[in-house]
N, C-alpha and C positions, 0 to 999 in steps of 0.2 A: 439810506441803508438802515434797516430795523436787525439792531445791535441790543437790544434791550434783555435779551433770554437768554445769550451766549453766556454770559455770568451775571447769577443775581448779585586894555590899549595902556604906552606907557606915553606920557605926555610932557614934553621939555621941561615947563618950571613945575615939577609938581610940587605939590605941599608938601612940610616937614610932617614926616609919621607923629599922629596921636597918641600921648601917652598910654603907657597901657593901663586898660582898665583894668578895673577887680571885676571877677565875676564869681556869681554862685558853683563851690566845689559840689553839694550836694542838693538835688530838687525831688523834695518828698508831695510835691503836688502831681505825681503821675499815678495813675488805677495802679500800672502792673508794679508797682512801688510799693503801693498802699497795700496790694495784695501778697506781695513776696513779704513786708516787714511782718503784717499778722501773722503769715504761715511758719514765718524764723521763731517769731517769739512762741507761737504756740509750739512748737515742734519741743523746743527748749524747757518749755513746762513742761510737756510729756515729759518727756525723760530726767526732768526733775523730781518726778512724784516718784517715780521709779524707785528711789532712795527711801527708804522705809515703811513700806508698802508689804504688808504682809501677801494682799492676794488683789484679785482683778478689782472684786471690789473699792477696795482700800486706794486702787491705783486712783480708778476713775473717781471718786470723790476727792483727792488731794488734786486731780486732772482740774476738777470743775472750780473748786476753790479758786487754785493759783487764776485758771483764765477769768475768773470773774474779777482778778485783780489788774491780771497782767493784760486784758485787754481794751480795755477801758485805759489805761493807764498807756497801751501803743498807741490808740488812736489819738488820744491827745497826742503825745508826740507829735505825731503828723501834722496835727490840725497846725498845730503852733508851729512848727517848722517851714509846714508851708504859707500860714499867714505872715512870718517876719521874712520870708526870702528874698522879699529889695531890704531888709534892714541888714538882714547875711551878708548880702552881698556887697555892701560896701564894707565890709570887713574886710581884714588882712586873712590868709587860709588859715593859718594856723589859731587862729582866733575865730572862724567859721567852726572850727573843727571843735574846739573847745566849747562851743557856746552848745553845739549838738550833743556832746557830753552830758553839759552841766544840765541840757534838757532836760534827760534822760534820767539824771537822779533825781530831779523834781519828776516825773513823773513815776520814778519810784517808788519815791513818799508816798503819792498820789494815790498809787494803787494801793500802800500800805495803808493809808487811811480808809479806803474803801473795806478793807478786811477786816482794822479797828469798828469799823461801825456793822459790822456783822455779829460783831462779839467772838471771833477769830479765835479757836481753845490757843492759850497761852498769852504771854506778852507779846504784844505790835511787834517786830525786827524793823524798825524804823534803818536803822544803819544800815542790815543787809540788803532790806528794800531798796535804800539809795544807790548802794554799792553796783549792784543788782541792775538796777537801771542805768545807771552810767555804763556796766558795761557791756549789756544788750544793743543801749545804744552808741556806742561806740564801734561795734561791729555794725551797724546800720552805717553810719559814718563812713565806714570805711570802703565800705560795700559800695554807695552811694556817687562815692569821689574817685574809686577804682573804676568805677561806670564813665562817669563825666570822662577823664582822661582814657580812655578808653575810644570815647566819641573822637579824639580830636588827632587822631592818626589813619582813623578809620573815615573820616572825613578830608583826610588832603588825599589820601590814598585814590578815595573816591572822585575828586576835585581832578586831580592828576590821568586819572583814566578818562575821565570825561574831555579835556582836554586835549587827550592825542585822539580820541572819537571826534571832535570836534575839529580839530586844527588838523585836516588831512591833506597833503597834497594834492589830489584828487577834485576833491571837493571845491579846494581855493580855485583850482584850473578851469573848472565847469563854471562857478559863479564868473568868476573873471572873462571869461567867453562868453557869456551870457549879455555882461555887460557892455563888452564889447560891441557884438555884434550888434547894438540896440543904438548906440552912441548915433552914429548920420540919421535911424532910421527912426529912432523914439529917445532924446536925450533929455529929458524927463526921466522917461522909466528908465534908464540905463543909472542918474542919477540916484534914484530912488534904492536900485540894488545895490549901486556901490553903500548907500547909508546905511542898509540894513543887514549888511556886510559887516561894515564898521561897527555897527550896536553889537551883532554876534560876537565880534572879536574882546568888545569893550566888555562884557559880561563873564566872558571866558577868565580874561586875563585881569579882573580887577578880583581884591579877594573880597567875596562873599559873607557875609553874617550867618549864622546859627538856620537862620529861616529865611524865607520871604512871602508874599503871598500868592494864593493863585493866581488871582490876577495879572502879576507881574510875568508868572510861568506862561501865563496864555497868552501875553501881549510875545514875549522873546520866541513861542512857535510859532503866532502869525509872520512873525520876519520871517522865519526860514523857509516856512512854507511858503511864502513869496517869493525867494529866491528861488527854492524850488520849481516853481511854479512856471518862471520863465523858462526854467532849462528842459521841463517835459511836457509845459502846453497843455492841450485835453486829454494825455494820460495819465495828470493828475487830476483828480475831480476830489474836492475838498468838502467838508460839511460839518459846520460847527454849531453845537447845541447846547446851547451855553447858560446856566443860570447866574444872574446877575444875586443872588446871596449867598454866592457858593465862592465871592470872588475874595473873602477873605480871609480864610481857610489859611492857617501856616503849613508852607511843606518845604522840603529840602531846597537850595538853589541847586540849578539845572539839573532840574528831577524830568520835567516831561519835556523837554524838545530831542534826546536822547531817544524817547520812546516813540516820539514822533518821525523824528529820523527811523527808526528802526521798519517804521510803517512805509517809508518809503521807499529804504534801500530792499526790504524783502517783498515789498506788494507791488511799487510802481516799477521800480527798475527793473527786474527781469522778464516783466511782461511788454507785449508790444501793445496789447491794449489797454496798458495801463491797469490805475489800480482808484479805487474808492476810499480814501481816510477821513473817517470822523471823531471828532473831538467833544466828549459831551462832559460835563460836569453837573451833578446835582446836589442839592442842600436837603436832604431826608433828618429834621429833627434837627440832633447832635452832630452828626454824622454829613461829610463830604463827600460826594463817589465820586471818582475821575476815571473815567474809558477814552482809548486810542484803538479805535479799532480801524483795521483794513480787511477786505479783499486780497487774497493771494492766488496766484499764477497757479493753475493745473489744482486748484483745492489744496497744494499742498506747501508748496514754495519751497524755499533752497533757507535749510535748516542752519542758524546761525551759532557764536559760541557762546548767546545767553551775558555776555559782561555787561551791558548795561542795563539789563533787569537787573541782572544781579547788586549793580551798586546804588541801583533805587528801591530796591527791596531791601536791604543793607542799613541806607540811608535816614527811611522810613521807620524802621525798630527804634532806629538812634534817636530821632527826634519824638517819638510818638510809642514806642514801647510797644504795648500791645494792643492800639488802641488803631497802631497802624497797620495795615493789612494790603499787601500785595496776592495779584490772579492774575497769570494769565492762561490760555487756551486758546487752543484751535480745534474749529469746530463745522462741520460745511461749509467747506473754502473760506472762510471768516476767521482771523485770528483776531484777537479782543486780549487789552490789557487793562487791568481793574485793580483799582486805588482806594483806600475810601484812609480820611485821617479826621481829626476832630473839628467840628465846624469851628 
């Protein structure tokens, strides 16, 4: 199918839970981070200069000054915050939060010295500089760790909807019939579904990390589409385009068999001749694309309620900011959904 233009388990003895870790409250190694903290800080100069400014002039020279101090003096921040973040992170929060503080007034300084060595009219504000900086970035801070805690309701939320999409009555009935019916006649394969049955469930029900790779995402829709695969025969016709550099890619857990499912329940099931899903991923540079695309019934298909786009597109921001990017379309009888996240 040339898809290319449409868009450019709980277990008896289980082990006693691991302590819990520390993790990083605030992670300044993202673009759309790097680029909100310049545009906080400069916005903040403007309207600094504001303050005894006689006319436009006047404004935009105290404008150019302040950013030749104050930005130079963000980026460091940055740089430094995001080089120590395994040394952050084994901190206690409240002492993450502190040390982004004290950043903050070192870079301060920092930028005060820079304006020292311009010959700056008046004496250095070595103080206010610091002051200044601690609490520019203490608003970064907070900002930063309102976000993190932010991810982590919006990710069970997510987890939780995937979940009842996943664990349907429906769905168990048909596998289970599947396998059934296979047991006298192929008990192998019949084996084979109840296991990747089992993996489905196991995946669902254990709890997930921050990420995982693609690869992992594309090995958990080869199961299901196997499962599938018994229950519709040749109206499912599969095709998988797969780049093997593309398979280490971090992206949300259970991000694409959701979309994959989706390809199914609107492409193959309400048609009698079934339907076409291809799975393609590619490694372009920096840059990961992930496509699910189908064939749909009449060119148009039976219009869904969007939830599980919705929490991989959701999911996607959280992890990857704005670096992650969801599409989809439908487009001569071809719907297409398109991913792309950092290689």
């Amino acid at each position: 199918m040339k898809d290319s233009q449409i868009l450019s388990a709980f277990p008896e003895n289980a082990p006693a839970p691991a302590p819990r870790r520390r993790v990083l409250l605030f992670d300044a190694c993202h673009v759309g981070v790097i680029l909100r903290a310049v545009l906080f800080v400069e916005t903040v100069m403007s309207v600094g200069a504001m303050f005894g400014a006689a006319d436009m002039t006047g404004w935009l020279l105290r404008v150019s000054v302040l950013s030749a101090a104050a930005l130079p003096a963000t980026l460091a921040w940055l740089i430094v915050a995001c080089s120590l973040k395994k040394v952050l992170a084994r901190l206690a929060p409240w002492a993450q939060q502190v040390a982004g503080v004290l950043l903050g007034a070192v870079a301060g300084l920092y930028g005060c010295a820079l304006l020292a060595l311009v010959e700056f009219t008046g004496p250095a504000p070595w103080v206010a500089s610091a002051f200044a900086g601690a609490l520019l970035s203490a608003a970064l801070v907070a900002a930063l760790v309102l976000r993190a805690k932010g991810r982590m309701p919006a990710d069970t939320a997510a987890r939780l909807s995937e979940l009842q999409t996943r664990i349907r009555p429906h769905f168990l009935f048909n596998t289970l019939n599947s396998a059934i019916a296979l047991v006298r006649e192929d008990p192998a394969r019949a084996e084979t579904i109840l296991e990747d049955l089992s993996d489905l469930f196991r995946h669902a029900l254990v709890e997930p990390g921050e990420s995982v790779t693609l690869a992992e995402e594309v090995a958990l829709a080869r199961r299901y589409l196997d499962i599938e695969q018994v229950r519709f025969g040749n109206r499912l016709r599969v095709e998988w385009a797969l780049d093997p550099a593309a398979g280490s890619a971090r992206v949300p857990p259970l991000v694409l068999q959701p979309l994959v499912e989706n390809a199914v329940k609107h492409g193959v099931e309400p048609s009698a001749a079934g339907a076409q899903v291809k799975i393609s991923t590619q490694r372009r540079s920096g840059t990961v694309v992930v496509k699910v695309t189908n064939t749909v019934p009449g060119g148009q298909g039976l219009p869904g309620h969007g939830v599980a786009q919705d929490n991989v597109r959701d999911r996607l921001r959280l992890l990857h900011d704005v670096q992650g990017q969801f599409q989809a379309v439908l487009k001569d009888g071809i719907y297409q959904v398109r991913m792309e996240v950092p290689a």
